[in-house]
C-alpha positions in Angstrom: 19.2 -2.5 -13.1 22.0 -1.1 -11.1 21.4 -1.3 -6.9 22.8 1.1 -4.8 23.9 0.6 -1.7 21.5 2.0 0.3 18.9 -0.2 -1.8 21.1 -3.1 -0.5 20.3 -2.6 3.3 17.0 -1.9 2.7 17.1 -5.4 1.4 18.8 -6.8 4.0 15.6 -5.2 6.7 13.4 -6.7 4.6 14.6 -10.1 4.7 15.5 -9.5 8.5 11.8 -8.8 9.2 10.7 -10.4 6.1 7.9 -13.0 8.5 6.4 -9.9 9.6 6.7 -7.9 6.8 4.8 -10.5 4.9 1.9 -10.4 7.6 1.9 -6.6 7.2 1.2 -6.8 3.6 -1.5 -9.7 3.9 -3.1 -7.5 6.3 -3.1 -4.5 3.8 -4.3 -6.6 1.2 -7.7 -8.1 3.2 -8.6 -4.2 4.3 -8.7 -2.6 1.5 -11.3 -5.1 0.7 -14.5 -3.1 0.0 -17.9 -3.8 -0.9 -17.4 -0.8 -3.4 -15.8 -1.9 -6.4 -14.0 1.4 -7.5 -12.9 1.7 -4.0 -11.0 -1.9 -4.5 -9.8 -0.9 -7.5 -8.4 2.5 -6.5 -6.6 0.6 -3.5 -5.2 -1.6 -5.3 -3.5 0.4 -8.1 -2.6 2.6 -5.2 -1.3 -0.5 -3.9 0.5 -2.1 -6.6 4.0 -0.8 -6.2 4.6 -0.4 -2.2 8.0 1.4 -1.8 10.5 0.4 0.5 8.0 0.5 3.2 10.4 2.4 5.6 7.4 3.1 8.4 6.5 -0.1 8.8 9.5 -1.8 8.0 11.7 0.2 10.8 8.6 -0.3 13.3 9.4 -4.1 12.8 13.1 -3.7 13.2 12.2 -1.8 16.4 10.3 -4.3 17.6 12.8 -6.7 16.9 15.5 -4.4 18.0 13.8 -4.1 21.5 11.9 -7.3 22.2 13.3 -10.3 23.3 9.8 -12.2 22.5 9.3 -10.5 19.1 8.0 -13.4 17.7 5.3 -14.0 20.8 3.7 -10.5 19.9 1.4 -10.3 17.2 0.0 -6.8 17.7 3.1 -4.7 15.9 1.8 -6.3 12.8 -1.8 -4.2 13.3 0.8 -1.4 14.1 2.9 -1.4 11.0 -0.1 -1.8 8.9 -1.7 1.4 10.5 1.7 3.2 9.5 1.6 2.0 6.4 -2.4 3.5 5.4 -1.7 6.6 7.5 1.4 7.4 5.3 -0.7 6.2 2.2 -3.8 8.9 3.0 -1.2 11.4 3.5 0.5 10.8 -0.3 -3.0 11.0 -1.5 -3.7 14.6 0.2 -0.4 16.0 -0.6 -0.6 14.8 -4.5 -3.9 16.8 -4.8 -2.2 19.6 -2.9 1.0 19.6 -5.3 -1.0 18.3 -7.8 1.7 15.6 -8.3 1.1 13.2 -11.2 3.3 10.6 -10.3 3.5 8.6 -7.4 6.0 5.4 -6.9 6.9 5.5 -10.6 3.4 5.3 -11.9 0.7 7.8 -12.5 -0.9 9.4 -9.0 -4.4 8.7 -7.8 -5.7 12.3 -9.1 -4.1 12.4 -12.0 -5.5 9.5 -13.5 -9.0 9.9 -11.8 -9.6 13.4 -10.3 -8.6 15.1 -6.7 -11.9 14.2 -5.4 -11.0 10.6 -5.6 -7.5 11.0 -4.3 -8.5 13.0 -0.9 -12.0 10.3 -0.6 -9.2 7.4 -0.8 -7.0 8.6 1.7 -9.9 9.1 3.8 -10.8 5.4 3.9 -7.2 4.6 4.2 -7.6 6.6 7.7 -10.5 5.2 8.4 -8.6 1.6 8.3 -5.6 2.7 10.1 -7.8 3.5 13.1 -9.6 0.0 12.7 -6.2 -1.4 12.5 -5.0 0.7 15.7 -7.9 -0.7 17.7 -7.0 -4.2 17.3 -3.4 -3.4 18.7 -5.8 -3.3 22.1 -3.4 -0.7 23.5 -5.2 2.7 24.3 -1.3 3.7 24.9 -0.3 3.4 20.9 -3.6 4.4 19.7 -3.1 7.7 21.4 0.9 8.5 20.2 -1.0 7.6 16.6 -3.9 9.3 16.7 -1.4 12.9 18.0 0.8 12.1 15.5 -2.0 12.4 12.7 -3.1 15.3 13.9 0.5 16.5 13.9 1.0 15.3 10.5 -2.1 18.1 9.5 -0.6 20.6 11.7 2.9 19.9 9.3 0.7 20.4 5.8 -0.5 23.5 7.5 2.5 25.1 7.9 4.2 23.8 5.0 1.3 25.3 3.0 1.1 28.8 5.2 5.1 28.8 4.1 4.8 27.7 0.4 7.7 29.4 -1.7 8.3 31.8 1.3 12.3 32.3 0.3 13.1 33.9 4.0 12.4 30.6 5.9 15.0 29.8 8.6 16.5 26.4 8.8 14.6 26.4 12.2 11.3 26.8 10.5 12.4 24.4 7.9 13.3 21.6 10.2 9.9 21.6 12.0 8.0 21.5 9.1 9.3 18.3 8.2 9.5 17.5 11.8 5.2 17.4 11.9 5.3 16.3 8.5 7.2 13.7 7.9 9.4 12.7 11.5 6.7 12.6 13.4 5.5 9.7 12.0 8.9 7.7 12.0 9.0 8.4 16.1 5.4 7.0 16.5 6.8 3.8 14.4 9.9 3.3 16.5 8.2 4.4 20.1 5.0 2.2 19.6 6.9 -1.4 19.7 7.9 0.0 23.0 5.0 0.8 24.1 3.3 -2.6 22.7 6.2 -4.3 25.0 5.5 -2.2 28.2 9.1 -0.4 28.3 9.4 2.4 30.5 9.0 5.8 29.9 12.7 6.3 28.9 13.0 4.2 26.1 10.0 5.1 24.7 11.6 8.3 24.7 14.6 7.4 23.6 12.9 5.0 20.4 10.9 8.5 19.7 14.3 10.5 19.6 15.4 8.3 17.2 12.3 7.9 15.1 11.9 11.8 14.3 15.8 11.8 14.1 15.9 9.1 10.9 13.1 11.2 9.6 14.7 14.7 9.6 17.5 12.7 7.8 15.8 10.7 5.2 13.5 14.1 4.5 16.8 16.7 4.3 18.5 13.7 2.0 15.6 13.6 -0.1 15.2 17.0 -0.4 18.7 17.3 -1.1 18.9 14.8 -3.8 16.6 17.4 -6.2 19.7 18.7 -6.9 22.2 16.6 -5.8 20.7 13.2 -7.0 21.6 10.3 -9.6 19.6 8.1 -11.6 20.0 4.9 -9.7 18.0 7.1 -6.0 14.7 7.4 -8.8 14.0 10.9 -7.8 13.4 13.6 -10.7 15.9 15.9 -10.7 15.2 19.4 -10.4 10.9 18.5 -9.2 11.1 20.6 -5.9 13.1 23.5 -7.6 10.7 23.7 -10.5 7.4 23.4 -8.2 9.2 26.5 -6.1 9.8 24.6 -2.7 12.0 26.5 -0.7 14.4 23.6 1.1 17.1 23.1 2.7 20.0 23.3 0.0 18.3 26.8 -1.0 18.2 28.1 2.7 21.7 26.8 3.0 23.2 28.9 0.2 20.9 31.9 0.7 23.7 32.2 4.0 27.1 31.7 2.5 26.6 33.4 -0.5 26.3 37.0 -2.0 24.3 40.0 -1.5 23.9 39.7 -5.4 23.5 36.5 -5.8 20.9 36.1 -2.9 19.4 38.9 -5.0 19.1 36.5 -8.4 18.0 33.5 -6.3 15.1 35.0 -5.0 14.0 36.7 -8.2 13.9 33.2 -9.6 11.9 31.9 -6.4 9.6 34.7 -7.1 8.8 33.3 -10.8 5.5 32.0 -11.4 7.5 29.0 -13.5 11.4 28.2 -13.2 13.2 26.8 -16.2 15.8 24.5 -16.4 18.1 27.4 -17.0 17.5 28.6 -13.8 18.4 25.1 -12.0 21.9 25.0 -13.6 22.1 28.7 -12.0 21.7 27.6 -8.8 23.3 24.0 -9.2 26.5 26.2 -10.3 25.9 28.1 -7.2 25.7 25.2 -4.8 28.7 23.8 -6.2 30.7 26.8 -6.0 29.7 27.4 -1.8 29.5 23.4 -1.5 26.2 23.3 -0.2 26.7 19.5 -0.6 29.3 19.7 2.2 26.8 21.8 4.4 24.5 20.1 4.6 26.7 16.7 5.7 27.9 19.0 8.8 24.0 19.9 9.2 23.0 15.9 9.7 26.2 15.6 12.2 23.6 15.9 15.1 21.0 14.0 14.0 23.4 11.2 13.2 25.7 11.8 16.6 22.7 11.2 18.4 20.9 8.5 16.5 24.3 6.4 16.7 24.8 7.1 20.4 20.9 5.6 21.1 21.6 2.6 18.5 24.9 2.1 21.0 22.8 1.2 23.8 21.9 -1.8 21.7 24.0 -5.3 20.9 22.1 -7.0 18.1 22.0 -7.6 14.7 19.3 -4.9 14.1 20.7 -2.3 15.6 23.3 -3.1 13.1 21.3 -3.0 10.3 20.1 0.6 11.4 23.1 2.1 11.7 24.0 0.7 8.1 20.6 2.5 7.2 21.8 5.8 8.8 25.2 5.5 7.0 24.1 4.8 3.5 21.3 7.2 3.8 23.4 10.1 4.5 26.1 8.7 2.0 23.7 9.4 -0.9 24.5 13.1 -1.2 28.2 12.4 -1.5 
């Protein structure tokens, strides 16, 4: 199987955190331990293929990044495996919302049992995430968790409130996947400082960053639906044909035509797209280079990111601005 290069510095986190990491994922494993048999088994299907991880993993690099006795504290561990259910009960809701089927290259939760078992699951992945939280001992992280959670709900409200609305601005756009999806990657950057007792500013600062990767990695995977290859394991054309209205779309509905604008809502407006209608609106990105747009779109998000990382002489401040690079590179 062919690697790309941004599977290559994912690669090199894991191995740069790869003590922890292994901690993380021994502590996953012993709570999803349950009296209830079907419970255990749901977890651990759910479980079976675990993703790159990027929460927890880039809360470890944080804490690494940051720390100077990284290896002394034992209580990111706790943290990065409360990102890590968090995120999971979150998949589980928004499958049954989408009423996705596959999740992580295998068949979701609902679609194998029923919803009721997918939003039941993610509860008790909650549920562990706030047991996990409580053994950090610090009322300081469990607080930028537990608001970040509810700002995570606030994010699948809107996104919902918004579903296949064709006139949302890049501005409503971006805070969508701000609550939905950055949110959480500031609370995993921020919380090692918090855990180390930094001031105010960096925590600040590590949140900035956080919610700044997350914009990026969320625009870049939305942008990959039509942009994508193979070798990045997203479906191509899955957002289009569901009628999610992302980036890409709100991108060309400004530099191109009155007509055109015209045909791409019609097709928004479908009850079903086809794939005839996705090489319409490829051919339309292509021609305004809506690939190119949305490059000069990330320039902020990476400007700033780079100037934070700058602050910081180490190895894994390295390796993030590797991550940044290659993450961005994917819609070349």
């Amino acid at each position: 199987m062919v690697t790309s290069s941004f599977d290559n510095i994912i690669h090199l986190i894991h191995k740069e955190i790869s003590i922890k990491l292994k901690k993380t994922n021994q502590i996953l494993d012993f709570y999803i331990e349950s009296e209830n048999p079907l419970i255990l088994k749901l977890s651990k299907y759910f479980f079976k293929k675990r993703g790159k991880q990027l929460r927890p993993v880039m809360s470890l690099l944080s804490s690494k990044m940051i720390n100077n006795n990284y290896s002394k504290i034992k209580n990111d561990i706790y943290m990065a495996a409360a990102l890590e259910f968090v995120h999971g009960a979150t998949l589980l809701h928004d499958d049954v919302i989408d009423q996705g089927e596959i999740r992580r290259g295998q068949k979701s939760i609902n679609s194998i049992w029923n919803n009721k078992y997918s939003v039941l699951l993610g509860d008790f992945m909650f549920s562990k995430s706030f047991q996990l939280m409580a053994k950090s001992e610090s009322i300081k992280s469990m607080e930028a968790m537990s608001l970040v959670s509810s700002k995570i709900s606030e994010g699948e409200f809107l996104q919902l409130t918004n579903e296949k609305n064709i006139k949302l601005t890049a501005k409503e756009y971006i805070q969508i996947i701000s609550l939905k999806t950055a949110e959480l990657f500031g609370a995993a950057m921020k919380i090692p400082a918090i855990l180390g007792n930094h001031d105010n500013q960096i925590i600040k600062r590590l949140n900035t960053l956080g919610i700044n990767f997350g914009i990026i990695f969320q625009i870049i995977d939305d942008s990959l639906d039509y942009f994508g290859q193979k070798e990045f394991g997203k479906k191509i054309g899955k957002d289009f044909i569901e009628g999610k209205v992302t980036l890409p779309i709100i991108l060309l509905l400004k530099k191109s035509k009155i007509e055109e604008n015209t045909l791409v809502c019609s097709i928004f407006d479908k009850k079903k797209r086809s794939n005839k209608d996705l090489k319409f609106i490829s051919s339309l990105l292509s021609k305004y280079e809506i690939k190119k747009e949305i490059i000069k779109f990330l320039e902020k998000y990476r400007s700033n990111s780079l100037q934070i990382l700058n602050l910081y002489k180490n190895n894994q401040s390295k390796l993030m601005k590797k991550l940044l690079e290659e993450s961005i590179s994917r819609t070349y």
